[in-house]
Structures are given as structure tokens and as C-alpha cells.
C-alpha positions in Angstrom: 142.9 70.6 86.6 139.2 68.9 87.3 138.2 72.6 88.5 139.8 74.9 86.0 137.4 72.2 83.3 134.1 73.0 84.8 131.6 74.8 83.0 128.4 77.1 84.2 125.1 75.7 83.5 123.5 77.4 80.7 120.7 80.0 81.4 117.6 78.1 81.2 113.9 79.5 81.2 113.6 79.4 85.2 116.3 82.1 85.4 114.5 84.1 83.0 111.9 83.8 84.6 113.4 84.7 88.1 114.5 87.7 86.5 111.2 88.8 84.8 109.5 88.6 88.1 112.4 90.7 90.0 111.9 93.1 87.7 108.3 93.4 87.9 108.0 93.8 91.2 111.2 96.0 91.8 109.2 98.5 89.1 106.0 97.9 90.9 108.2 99.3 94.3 109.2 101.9 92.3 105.4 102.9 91.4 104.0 102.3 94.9 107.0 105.0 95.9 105.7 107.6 93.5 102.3 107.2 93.8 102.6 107.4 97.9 104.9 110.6 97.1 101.7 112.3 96.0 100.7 112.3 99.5 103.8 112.9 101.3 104.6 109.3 102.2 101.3 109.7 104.7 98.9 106.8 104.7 95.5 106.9 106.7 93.8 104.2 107.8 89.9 104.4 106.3 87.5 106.1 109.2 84.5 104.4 110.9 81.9 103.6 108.4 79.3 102.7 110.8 75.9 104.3 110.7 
């Protein structure tokens, strides 16, 4: 019976939080994704800039 009486914790700001942040950086992913689409997904490292 001591189980079946347990309660969750409430949400508190820290969740909210932990959220917020997911969220921001699964929609930053998602931005990265469509702006490296633009190029075909094909990244080149800068050339020599040496004079």
C-alpha cells in the first residue's frame, strides 16, 4: 500500500528549464541541417591564407 500512496514531484522551474534548452538546441540541429543542405551536406575546410 506504501507504493500505490506515492506521489510524483511537481514540475518545478529546473524541468522547464531542461526542456527549453532541449528544445533550443534540437531546433538549432534542425537549422544547421538546412542550412548545410544548401551545399549538399559538403563542408570545406578554409584554404591557405598565407601570402
Amino acid at each position: 500500500m506504501a507504493a500505490d500512496s506515492q506521489t510524483r514531484p511537481p514540475v518545478n522551474v529546473y524541468t522547464a528549464m531542461l526542456v527549453l534548452s532541449f528544445i533550443a538546441i534540437a531546433v538549432g540541429c534542425i537549422f544547421l541541417a538546412l542550412d548545410l543542405n544548401r551545399y549538399g551536406f559538403q563542408v570545406q575546410p578554409p584554404g591557405d591564407v598565407r601570402s
